[in-house]
Structure formats: C-alpha cells, structure tokens
N, C-alpha and C positions, 0 to 999 in steps of 0.2 A: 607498599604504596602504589596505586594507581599509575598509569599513565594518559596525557596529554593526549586528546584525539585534534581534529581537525575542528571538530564543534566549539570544544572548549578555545583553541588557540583565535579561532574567532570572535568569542566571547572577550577575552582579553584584548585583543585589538579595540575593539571598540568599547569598551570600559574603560581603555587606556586613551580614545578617542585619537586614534591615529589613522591615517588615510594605508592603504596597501601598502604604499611606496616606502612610508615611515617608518611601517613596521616591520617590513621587510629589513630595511635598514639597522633598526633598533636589534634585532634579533640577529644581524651580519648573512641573511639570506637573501635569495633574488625574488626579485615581487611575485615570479612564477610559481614559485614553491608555496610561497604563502597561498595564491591564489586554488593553487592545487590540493591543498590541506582543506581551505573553506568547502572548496565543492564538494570533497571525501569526507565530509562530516564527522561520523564517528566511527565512518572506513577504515582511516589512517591515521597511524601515529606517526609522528616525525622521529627521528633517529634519536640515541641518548644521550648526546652532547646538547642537542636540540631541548632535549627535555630538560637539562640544567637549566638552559640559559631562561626557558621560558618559568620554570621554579624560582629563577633570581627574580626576573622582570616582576611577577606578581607580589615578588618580598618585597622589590624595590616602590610598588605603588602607592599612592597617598590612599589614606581610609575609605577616602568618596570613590576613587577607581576602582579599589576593592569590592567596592558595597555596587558600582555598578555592573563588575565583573559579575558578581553573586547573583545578582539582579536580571541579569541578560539570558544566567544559563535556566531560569525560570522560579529565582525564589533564594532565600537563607541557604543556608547552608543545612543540605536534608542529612538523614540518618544514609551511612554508608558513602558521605563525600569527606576525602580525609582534606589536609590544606592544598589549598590550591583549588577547590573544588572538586578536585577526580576523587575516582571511584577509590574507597579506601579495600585492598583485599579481606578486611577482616569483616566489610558490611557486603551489602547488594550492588550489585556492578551496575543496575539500571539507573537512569540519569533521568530527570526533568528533560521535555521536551527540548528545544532550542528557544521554544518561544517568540515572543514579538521581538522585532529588532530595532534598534535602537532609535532608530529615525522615524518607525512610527510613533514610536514614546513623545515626536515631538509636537503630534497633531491633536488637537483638541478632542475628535472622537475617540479617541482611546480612553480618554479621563477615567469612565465608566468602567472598563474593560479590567485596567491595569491597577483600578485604586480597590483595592479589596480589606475584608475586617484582617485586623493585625499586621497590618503593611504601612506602619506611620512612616519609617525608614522609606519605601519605596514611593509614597504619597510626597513628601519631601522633596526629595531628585524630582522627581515627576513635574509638579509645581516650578521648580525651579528651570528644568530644560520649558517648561512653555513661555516661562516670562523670559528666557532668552531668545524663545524665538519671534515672541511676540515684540521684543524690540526692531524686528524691521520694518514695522510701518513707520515705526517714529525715528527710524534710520531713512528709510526713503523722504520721509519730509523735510528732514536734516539736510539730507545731501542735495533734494529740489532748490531748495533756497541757498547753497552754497552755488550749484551750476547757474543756477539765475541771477547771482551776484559778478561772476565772474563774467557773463556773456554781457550786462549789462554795459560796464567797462571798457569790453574788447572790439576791436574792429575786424569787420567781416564774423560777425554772431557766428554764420551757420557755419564757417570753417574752421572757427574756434571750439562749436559746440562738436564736432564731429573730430577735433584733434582728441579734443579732451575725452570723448567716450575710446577712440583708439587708446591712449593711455590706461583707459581704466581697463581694458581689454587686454593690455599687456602686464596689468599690475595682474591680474588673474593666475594668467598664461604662466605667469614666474611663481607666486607664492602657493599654486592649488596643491604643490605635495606637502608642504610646510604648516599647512592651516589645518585646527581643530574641523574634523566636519562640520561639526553644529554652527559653529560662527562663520565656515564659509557658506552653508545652506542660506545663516541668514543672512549675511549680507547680498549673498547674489540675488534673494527675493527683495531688496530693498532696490538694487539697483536696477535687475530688470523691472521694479515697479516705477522707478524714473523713468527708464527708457520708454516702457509702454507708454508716457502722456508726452513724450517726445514724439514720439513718430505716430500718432493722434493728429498731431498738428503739425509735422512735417508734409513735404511732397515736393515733387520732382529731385535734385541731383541729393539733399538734403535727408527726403526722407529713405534714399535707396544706402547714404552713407551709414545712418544710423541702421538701416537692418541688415547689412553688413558684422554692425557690431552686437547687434542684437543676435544674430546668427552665430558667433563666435562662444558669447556669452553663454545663451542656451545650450549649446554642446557641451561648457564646460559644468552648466548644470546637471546635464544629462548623465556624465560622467560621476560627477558627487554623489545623486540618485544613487546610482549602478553601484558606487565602492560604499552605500550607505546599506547595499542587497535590497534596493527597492527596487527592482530590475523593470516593472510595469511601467511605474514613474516615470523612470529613464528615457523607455521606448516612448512614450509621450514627448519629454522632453526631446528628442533626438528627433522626431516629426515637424517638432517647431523650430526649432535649430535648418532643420531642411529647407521650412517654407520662407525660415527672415532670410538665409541665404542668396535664397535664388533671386525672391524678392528685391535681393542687393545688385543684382546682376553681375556680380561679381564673380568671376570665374575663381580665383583663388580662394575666394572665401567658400563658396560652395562645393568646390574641391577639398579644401580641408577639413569642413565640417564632416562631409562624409568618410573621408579618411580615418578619422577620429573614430566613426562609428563602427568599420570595417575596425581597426585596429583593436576595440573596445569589445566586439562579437563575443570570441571566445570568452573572456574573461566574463562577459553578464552570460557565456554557455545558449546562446542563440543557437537556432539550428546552424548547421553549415550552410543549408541550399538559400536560407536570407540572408546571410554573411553573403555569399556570394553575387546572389541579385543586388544588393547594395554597393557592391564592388565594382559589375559590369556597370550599373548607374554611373558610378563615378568616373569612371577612363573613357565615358561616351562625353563626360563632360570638361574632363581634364585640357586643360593647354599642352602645348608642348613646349612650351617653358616650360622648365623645373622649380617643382617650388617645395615646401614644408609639405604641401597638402599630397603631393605626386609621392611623394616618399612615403607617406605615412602611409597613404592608400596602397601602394606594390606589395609597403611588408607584410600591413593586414591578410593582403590577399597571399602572397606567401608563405605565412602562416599558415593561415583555414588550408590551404590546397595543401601542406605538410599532411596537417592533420588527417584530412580526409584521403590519404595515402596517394594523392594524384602527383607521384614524384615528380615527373618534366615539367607539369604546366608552372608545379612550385619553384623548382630551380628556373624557370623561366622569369618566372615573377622576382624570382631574388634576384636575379642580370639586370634587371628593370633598377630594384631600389639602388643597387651600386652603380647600375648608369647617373642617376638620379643625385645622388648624393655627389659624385666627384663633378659634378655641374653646376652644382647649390654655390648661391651667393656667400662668401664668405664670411659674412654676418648672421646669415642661418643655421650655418657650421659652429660655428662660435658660442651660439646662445643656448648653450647647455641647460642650463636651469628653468626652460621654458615650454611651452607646453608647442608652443609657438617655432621652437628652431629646431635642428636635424643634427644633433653633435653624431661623429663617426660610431661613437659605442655605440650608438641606437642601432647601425648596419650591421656592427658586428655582434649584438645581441641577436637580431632577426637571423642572419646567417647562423650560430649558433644553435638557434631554436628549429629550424629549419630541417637544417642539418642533425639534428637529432633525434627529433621526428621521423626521420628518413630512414634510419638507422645508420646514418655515415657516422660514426663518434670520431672518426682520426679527423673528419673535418671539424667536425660541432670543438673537440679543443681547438 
C-alpha cells in the first residue's frame, strides 16, 4: 500500500472541510506541521503513526467527504489508487494533478470547467456547494432587516449599531477555527454585504466606528481565503482590511489587522522581503500601549526573521512579544479561543518556533 503525501493530507482536510487549526487538532498535530505537509505537496510524507491516523480519519468519513476527498485529488478513483486514494504498489505511482481547490468549486465560473461528461456524482456536490453559497445574499437580507429592527427600538441608533457590529466581530474572532469553511465564507459575505450599505450611509464618529469593524471582519476573511489556498484572494482581501482600518483611525485596529497579516505571511509562503515591509509598516504605526495587535505583529515578525536566519534581529523581536504579552490586559490573556486575545501558549509557541528555526532545540523544548 501506498503512502500519504502532503497533496493527499490536503485533499482530506478539506473533503473533511476543516479549517488548519481543526485538522491539525483532529489528527493530534501542530497546525505547523499540517501547514508544512500542504506546502511539500507530494515532497513529504508524514511519519507512520501519521499515516494510521490519517487511514482512520478517511474510514472514519461520511460517503460525501469521501466522494469530495476523491473529487479534490482530481476525479474517481483512477487505476493504480489503492483505498484511501494513494498510489497502490501493484499499479502506477503517478497521481491526478491537485486540481481545482475547493473554494473555487464555490464560484459560479467553474460550473463549465468542473461539470464534465460522466461526473453526475461531481455535478451533484457542485450544485450543492453553489446553492450554499448562494444563500448569502438572502442571509444579508435576513440579517439587514434583523439590524434595522433592533436600532429601530434602541436609544442612541449609531452606538447601538456600532456595539452590535463589535459583537459580530467578536462572535468571528471566537468561532473562525470551529466553522466549516464554506459556511464561514458565506456568512462573512453576507455580513460584509450589511456592513457595506452601512458605512454608505454612515459618516463622521459612526462611519469611522463601523470600518473599524469592517477592517477586522476583512482580515478575518482574508484569512479564510488563505486556509481556503486562494492566496491571491486573500492578498486582496488583506488590502481592504488595510484600507477599512485606517479608515477607522484606529490605531489598535490597524495595528492588528496588519499583525494578522505579518503573522499569516509564512503560512500563505509570501516572500520574506513583503512579510517584512508589512511589519516595519506596522511598529511605525503601533502605540505603545500593548495590545493583541503589538503581540501578534513582534511574533510575526519573529518568525519571518527566524526563518530568513537573521538570528538577533529574531531573538530581538521575541524580547518584544514577551515584553508585550506580561503587559497585556488581563482579559486579552484570558481569551483563549479568540482570534482577538493573546493566551501565554501563543508566546510560547513563537518562542518554540523561533527557537527552532535557530537551531537552539534545548531552548525550542
């Protein structure tokens, strides 16, 4: 029997429609690993405990995760793929492409592309991921006329309407490793399509509150893009996330958005030298208050400088996030599950990665 590469374990993620974070989890590995397999394609195999778990996970799938496991790595099951999809030894070791990735499957131009003669099975799925995502226009209607009931009622509209987008901004913030991609895709397209005919009609302290949250929002689109491997998508999305920010005049908010993006480099495999330019952007605009954003941005940048072997500036940058972090409001520390807060593992993952990078291991344990 075949083994597992890094193409297939990505096919299986999103067949199984899990975000990095989940499937990392799912599989009892670090999201880096997972991330590290995606980018080695059909470079790397994972280890052979690895390779069990990941022979379970595919037994353990429903038919349809199966069929879009199948589906992802470019078609049925060809001659020479034993279960599981890998290469069986007894056929030909060459594989179907990678193909289209899952998230294009959800846009209307592909229809043509992907609906081919004897593909009822794939015509099926197909159809069905578009009528799901074609429910966010009639989710954005939904939710206009839920927002316009409540401000109707409420005293002080626009600090009502601007709590209640920060709320939707922290429900994000919490649930974005937990959510099916395709249903967070759509919803955030339903809400940023609220938000856009909000801040249409906003202006002055109002309209700079909502693109505040509109800046927050976009990042965490930009993100879902990126673990969807639409990386171009992303880097759009991450331009507009920049502009609602600033927009907001918010320092925090603009500070974290870019942080985000630094933090997020590597993993969408950016150059180093625009990881970097996006980083000195950010500490020209950072407070010196500490905040979520200050922290995310040092590790980012921590990171990339690991990477690209500039050991001091890295270890300088890691001094930064642990100045950062034992500063942080206690409620940023706290808020673990949030995309939003700064729990201590996040310090000691960066030092970890950092540190290993560097080749210091007695530190990286």
């Amino acid at each position: 029997m075949g083994l597992w590469t890094g193409r297939e374990t990505r096919a299986l993620r999103l067949g199984l429609r899990m975000t990095i974070e989940t499937f990392g989890e799912h599989l009892g590995v670090g999201v880096r690993t997972v991330a590290k397999w995606e980018a080695q394609a059909a470079g790397i195999t994972p280890v052979p405990a690895i390779q069990e778990v990941l022979d379970a996970a595919l037994e353990r799938a429903t038919p349809a995760q199966q069929a879009r496991f199948q589906l992802l790595l470019g078609g049925g099951p060809a001659a020479g793929v034993g279960s599981g999809g890998r290469s069986d030894e007894r056929g030909s070791s060459a594989r179907p492409d990678w193909g289209i990735r899952y998230e294009e499957r959800l846009l209307p131009e592909t229809v043509d592309r992907r609906i081919g003669e004897n593909e009822d099975m794939n015509r099926r799925q197909l159809l069905v991921d578009l009528a799901v995502l074609g429910l966010a226009s009639s989710l954005a209607r939904v939710e206009s006329v839920r927002q316009r009931l409540a401000a109707a009622v409420a005293g002080g509209r626009h600090a009502a309407d601007l709590d209640e987008w920060d709320r939707i901004v922290h429900e994000y913030a919490r649930s974005y490793n937990v959510t099916p991609m395709d249903r967070l895709l759509r919803d955030l397209t339903a809400d940023l399509s609220v938000l856009q005919l909000r801040l249409e009609g906003a202006d002055g302290m109002h309209q700079r509150g909502l693109a505040r949250a509109g800046g927050q929002l976009a990042a965490i689109a930009a993100m879902a893009w990126a673990d969807a491997g639409e990386v171009a998508r992303a880097g759009r999305w991450w331009r507009t996330a920049r502009e609602l920010a600033d927009g907001s005049g918010d320092t925090e908010a603009r500070t974290w958005v870019r942080g985000r993006e630094v933090v997020n480099g590597l993993y969408e495999q950016r150059p180093v030298s625009v990881i970097l330019d996006r980083a000195a952007e950010a500490t020209s605009i950072a407070a010196p208050l500490p905040g979520a954003g200050n922290a995310q941005l040092y590790s980012g940048l921590a990171q990339t400088l690991s990477v690209a072997g500039r050991a001091d500036e890295a270890l300088a940058a890691l001094g930064r996030v642990s100045d950062v972090t034992v500063q942080l409001p206690a409620r940023v520390v706290a808020d673990e599950g949030s995309l939003l807060g700064w729990p201590e593992a996040r310090l000691r993952h960066t030092e970890s990665y950092v540190h290993t990078w560097l080749g210091d291991t007695r530190r990286a344990y």
